[in-house]
C-alpha positions in Angstrom: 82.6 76.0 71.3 79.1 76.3 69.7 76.4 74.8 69.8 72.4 75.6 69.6 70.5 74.5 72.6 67.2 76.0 71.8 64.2 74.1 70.3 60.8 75.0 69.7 60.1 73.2 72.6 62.6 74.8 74.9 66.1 74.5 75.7 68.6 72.6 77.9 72.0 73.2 79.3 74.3 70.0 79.3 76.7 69.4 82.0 79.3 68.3 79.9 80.2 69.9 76.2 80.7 67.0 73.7 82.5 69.1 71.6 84.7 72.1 71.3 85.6 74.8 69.2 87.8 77.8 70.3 87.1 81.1 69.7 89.5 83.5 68.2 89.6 87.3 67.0 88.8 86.4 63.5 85.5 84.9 65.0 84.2 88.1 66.0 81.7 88.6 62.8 80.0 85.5 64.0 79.1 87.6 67.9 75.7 89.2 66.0 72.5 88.7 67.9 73.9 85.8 69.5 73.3 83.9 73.5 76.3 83.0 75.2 75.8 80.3 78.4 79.3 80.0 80.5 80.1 76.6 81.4 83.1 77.8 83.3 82.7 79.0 87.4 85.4 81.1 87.3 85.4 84.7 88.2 87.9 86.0 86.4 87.1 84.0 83.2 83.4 85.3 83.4 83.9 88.7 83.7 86.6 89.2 81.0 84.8 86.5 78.6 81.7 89.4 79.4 84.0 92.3 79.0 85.6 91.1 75.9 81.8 90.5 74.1 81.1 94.3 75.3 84.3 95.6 73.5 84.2 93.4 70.5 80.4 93.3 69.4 79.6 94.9 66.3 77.7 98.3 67.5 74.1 97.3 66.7 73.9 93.6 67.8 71.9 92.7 71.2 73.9 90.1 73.0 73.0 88.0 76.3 75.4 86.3 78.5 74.6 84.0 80.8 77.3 82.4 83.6 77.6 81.2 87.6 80.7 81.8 89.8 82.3 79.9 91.9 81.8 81.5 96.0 83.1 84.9 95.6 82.3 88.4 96.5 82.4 90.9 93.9 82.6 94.6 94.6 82.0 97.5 92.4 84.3 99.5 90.2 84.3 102.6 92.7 83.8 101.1 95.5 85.8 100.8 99.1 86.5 96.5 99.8 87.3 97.3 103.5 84.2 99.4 104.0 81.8 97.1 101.8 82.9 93.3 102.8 84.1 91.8 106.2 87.5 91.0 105.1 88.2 89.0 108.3 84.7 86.5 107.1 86.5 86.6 103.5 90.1 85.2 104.5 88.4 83.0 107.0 86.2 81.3 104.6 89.1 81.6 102.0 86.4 83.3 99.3 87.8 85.6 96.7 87.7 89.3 96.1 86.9 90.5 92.9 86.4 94.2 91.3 84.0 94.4 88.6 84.7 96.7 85.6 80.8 98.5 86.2 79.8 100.1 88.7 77.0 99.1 91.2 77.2 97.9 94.6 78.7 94.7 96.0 77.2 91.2 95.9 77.9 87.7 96.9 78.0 85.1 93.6 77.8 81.4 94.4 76.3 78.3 91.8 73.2 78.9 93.8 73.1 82.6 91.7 72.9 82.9 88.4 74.1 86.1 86.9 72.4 87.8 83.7 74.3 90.3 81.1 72.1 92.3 78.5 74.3 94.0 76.0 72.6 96.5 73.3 73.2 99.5 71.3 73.8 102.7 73.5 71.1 104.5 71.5 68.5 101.6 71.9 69.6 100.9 75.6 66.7 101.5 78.6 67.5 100.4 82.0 63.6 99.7 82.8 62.9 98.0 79.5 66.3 95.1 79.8 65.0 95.0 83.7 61.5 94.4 82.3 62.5 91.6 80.3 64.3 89.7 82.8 61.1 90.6 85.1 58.9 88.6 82.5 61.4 86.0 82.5 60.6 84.8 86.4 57.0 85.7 86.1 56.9 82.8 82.9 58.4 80.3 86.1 55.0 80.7 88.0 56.1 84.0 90.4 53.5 86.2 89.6 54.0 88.5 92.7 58.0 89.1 91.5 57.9 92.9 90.4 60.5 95.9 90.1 61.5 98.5 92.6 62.5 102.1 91.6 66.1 100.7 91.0 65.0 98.5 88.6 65.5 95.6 91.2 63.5 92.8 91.4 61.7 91.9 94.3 59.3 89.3 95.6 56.8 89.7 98.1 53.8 91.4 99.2 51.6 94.0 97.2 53.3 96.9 96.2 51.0 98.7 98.4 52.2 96.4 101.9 54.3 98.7 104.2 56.8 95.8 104.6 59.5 96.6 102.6 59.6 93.1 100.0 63.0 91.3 99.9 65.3 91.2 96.6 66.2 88.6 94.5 67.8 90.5 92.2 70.3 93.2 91.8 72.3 95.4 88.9 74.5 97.6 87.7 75.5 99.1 84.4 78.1 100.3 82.1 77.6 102.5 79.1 80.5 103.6 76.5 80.3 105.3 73.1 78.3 103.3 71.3 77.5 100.0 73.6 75.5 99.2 77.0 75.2 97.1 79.0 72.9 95.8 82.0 73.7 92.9 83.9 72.2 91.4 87.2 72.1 88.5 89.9 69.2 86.2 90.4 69.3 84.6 93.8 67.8 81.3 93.1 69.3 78.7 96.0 72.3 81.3 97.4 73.7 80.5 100.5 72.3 83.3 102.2 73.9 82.6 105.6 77.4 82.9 103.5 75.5 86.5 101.9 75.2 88.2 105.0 78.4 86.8 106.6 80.6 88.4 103.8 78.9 91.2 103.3 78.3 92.4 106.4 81.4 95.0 107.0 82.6 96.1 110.4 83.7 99.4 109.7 81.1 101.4 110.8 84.2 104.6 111.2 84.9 104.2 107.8 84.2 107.3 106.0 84.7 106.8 102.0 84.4 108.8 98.7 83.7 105.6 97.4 80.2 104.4 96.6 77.9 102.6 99.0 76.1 99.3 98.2 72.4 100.0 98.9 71.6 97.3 101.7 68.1 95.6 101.0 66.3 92.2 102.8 67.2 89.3 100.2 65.4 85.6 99.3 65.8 83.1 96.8 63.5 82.1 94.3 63.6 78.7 95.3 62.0 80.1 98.7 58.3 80.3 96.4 59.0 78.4 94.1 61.5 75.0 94.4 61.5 73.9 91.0 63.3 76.9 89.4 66.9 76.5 89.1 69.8 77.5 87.1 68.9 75.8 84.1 65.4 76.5 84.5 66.0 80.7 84.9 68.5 80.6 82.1 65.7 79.3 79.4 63.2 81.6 80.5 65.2 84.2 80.2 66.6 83.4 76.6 63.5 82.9 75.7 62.7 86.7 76.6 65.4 87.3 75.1 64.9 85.9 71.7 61.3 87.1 71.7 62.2 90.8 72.5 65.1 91.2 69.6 63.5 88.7 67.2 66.2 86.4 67.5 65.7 82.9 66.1 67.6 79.8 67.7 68.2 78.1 64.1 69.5 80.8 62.7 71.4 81.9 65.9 71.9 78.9 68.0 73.2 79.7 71.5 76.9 79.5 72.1 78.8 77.7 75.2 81.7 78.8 76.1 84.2 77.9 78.7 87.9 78.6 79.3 89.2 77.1 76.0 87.3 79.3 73.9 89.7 82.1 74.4 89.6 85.1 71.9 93.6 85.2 71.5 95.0 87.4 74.4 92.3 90.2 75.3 91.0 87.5 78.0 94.0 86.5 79.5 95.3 90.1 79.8 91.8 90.8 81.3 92.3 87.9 83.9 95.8 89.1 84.9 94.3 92.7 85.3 91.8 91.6 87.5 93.6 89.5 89.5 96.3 92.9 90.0 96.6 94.3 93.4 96.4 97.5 91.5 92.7 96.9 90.2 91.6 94.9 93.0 92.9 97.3 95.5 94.4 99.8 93.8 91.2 101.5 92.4 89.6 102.4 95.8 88.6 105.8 96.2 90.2 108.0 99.2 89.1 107.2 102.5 89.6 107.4 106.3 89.3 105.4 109.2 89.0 106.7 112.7 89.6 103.7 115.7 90.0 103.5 119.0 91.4 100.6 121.5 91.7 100.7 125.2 94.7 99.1 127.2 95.7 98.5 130.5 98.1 101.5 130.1 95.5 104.2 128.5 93.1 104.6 125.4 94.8 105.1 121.6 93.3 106.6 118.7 94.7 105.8 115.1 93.3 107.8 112.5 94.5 106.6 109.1 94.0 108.3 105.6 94.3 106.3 102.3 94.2 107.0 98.6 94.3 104.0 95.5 94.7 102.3 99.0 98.5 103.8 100.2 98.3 105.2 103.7 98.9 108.8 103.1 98.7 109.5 106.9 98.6 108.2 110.2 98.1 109.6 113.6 98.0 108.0 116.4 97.6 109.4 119.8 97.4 108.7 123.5 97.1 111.6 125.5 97.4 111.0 128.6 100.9 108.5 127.5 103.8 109.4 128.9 106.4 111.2 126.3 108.2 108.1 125.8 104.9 106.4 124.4 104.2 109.6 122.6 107.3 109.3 120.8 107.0 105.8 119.9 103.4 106.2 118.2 104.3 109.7 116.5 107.4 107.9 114.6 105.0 104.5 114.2 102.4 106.8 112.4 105.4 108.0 110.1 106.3 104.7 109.3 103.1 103.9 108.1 103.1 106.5 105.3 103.8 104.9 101.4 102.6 101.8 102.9 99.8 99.0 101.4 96.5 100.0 103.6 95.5 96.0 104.4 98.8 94.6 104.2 101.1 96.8 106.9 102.0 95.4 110.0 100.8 92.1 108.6 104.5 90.6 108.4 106.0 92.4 111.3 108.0 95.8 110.6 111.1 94.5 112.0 110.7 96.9 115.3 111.2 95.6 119.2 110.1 99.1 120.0 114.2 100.7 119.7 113.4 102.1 116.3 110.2 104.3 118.0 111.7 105.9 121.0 115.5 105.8 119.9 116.3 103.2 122.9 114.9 100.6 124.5 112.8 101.6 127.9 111.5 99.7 130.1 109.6 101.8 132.7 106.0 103.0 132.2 104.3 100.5 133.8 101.2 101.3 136.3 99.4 98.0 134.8 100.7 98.1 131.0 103.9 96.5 130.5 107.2 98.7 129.2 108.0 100.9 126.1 108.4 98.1 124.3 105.9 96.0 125.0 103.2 98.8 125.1 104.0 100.0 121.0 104.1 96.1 120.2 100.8 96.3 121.4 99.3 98.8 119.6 101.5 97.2 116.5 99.3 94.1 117.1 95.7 96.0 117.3 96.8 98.0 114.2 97.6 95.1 112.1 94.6 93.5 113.0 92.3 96.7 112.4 93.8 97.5 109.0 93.2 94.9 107.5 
């Protein structure tokens, strides 16, 4: 679905499309120079509808996408889930978990963030210069004291030269192929902050991962210095940027909305079903361990689990001052553990009452803990809840 929103005096974003037109494979000589605005929230659409324009744009052509997402957290291509997001905040708040195709560090997208894509030749593409542009973009709304950081972040605050450290409203990553680039970004405009540091806010501090760490930074919103800018608002300026950097006029190129129907044949829905894949969502995560500890009323346990592409390729668990008969029953539940889903073992039962551990069932070993049984159902229960 096309249509140019764009006129010499500025633009606007409809609510509603009055039209639509879907895009197809044979469309793809018409992606040249062109905006794209998202009128769909989801996730999964966003990122492959991005993914495909990276893929299928002819070599030379600067693209920008523009698109909000429905509450979701979205991690980075190498990066650990269970060491980067409080899983236990994510399920209890029923929010998504998604796995980005760049790299980058993790971020929390809701319809209070709007999220920026710059796409460009790989010989023509600068990190600082597409950063720059999206920079002059919120200085045009009145934020004169927005600026970047050496990450090409961009922050709003105090003078460069305060030693308070200014908070982010903005944050990227990249991804660079043979001939293509591209940076793309959040812009934190009315995010639910509270929701932000909820989610992201992991409690793994034993976690020790070959993975890549998000950089943690103080955030705000724009809306915190300046209430009028919202989505709408952010996604002209920065067209307008846009258009003026690559000499890009609106009549010739009007901007294109898209949303769910326009579907270029089955590259997006293949994307969707990737990303949606336990394998990429979990499946990509780097190898990792994860060292915990749990006092009972019988003794202290240490479980110290390794995991690769997120299979548990070992577990030990000891307790040594356990009698033999609790020694035995951790040793063969720490065997048991090995080939399985790291996040999802334990979480339906394993079908034990504690016989399949010691070879019997035993009920002595008491001294303020209950019996055999009840002690490795236990330590079932704190490892399902731990790894999860």
């Amino acid at each position: 679905m096309y249509r140019s929103m764009l006129s010499r005096s500025g633009c606007r974003i409809p609510r509603k499309l009055p039209y639509t037109r879907r895009l197809s494979t044979p469309a793809i000589p018409e992606i040249q120079r062109s905006v794209f605005i998202s009128q769909s929230t989801d996730p999964l659409f966003n990122l492959s509808f991005e993914d495909w324009l990276f893929r299928h744009s002819p070599p030379d052509t600067p693209l920008l996408f523009l698109y909000r997402n429905s509450p979701c957290v979205v991690i980075g291509r190498n990066q650990n889930p269970w060491k980067e997001v409080n899983m236990r905040a994510l399920r209890e708040r029923d929010v998504p978990l998604v796995r980005r195709r760049s790299g980058g560090g993790t971020v929390y997208h809701d319809l209070g963030n709007t999220n920026f894509s710059i796409h460009l030749a790989r010989r023509a593409f600068d990190r600082r210069a597409t950063a720059a542009l999206v920079l002059r973009a919120v200085q045009s709304l009145g934020i004169p004291r927005a600026r970047l950081n050496d990450r090409n972040d961009l922050c709003v605050g105090e003078d460069k030269m305060s030693p308070a450290l200014p908070p982010h409203v903005s944050g990227s990553a990249y991804k660079i192929v043979n001939t293509r680039a591209y940076h793309h970004g959040t812009m934190l405009i009315a995010t639910r902050l509270d929701a932000l540091g909820d989610l992201l806010r992991a409690e793994t501090e034993t976690m020790v991962t070959a993975g890549v760490a998000s950089v943690r930074s103080p955030v705000c919103n724009l809306q915190q210095s300046t209430p009028h800018v919202e989505h709408s608002v952010f996604a002209c300026a920065v067209e307008r940027e846009f258009r003026r950097e690559y000499a890009i006029d609106a009549k010739v190129d009007p901007t294109q909305l898209i949303d769910e129907s326009a579907n270029p044949g089955p590259y997006i829905e293949n994307g969707i079903t990737e990303l949606k894949s336990w394998d990429w969502l979990y499946g990509q995560t780097p190898e990792f361990t994860y060292t915990i500890s749990e006092t009972f009323a019988w003794g202290s346990a240490t479980a110290k689990v390794r995991a690769k592409h997120a299979i548990i390729l070992s577990c030990a668990i000891e307790a040594l001052d356990a009698p033999p008969q609790i020694t035995r029953g951790l040793e063969a539940l720490g065997a048991k553990a090995e080939g399985q889903r790291y996040g999802s073992w334990l979480q339906d039962g394993d079908g034990n009452d504690g016989r399949s551990e010691t070879g019997r069932s035993d009920g002595e070993v008491k001294e303020g803990g209950g019996g055999v049984e009840e002690v490795l159902a236990e330590v079932r229960r704190w490892l399902g809840r731990m790894l999860r």
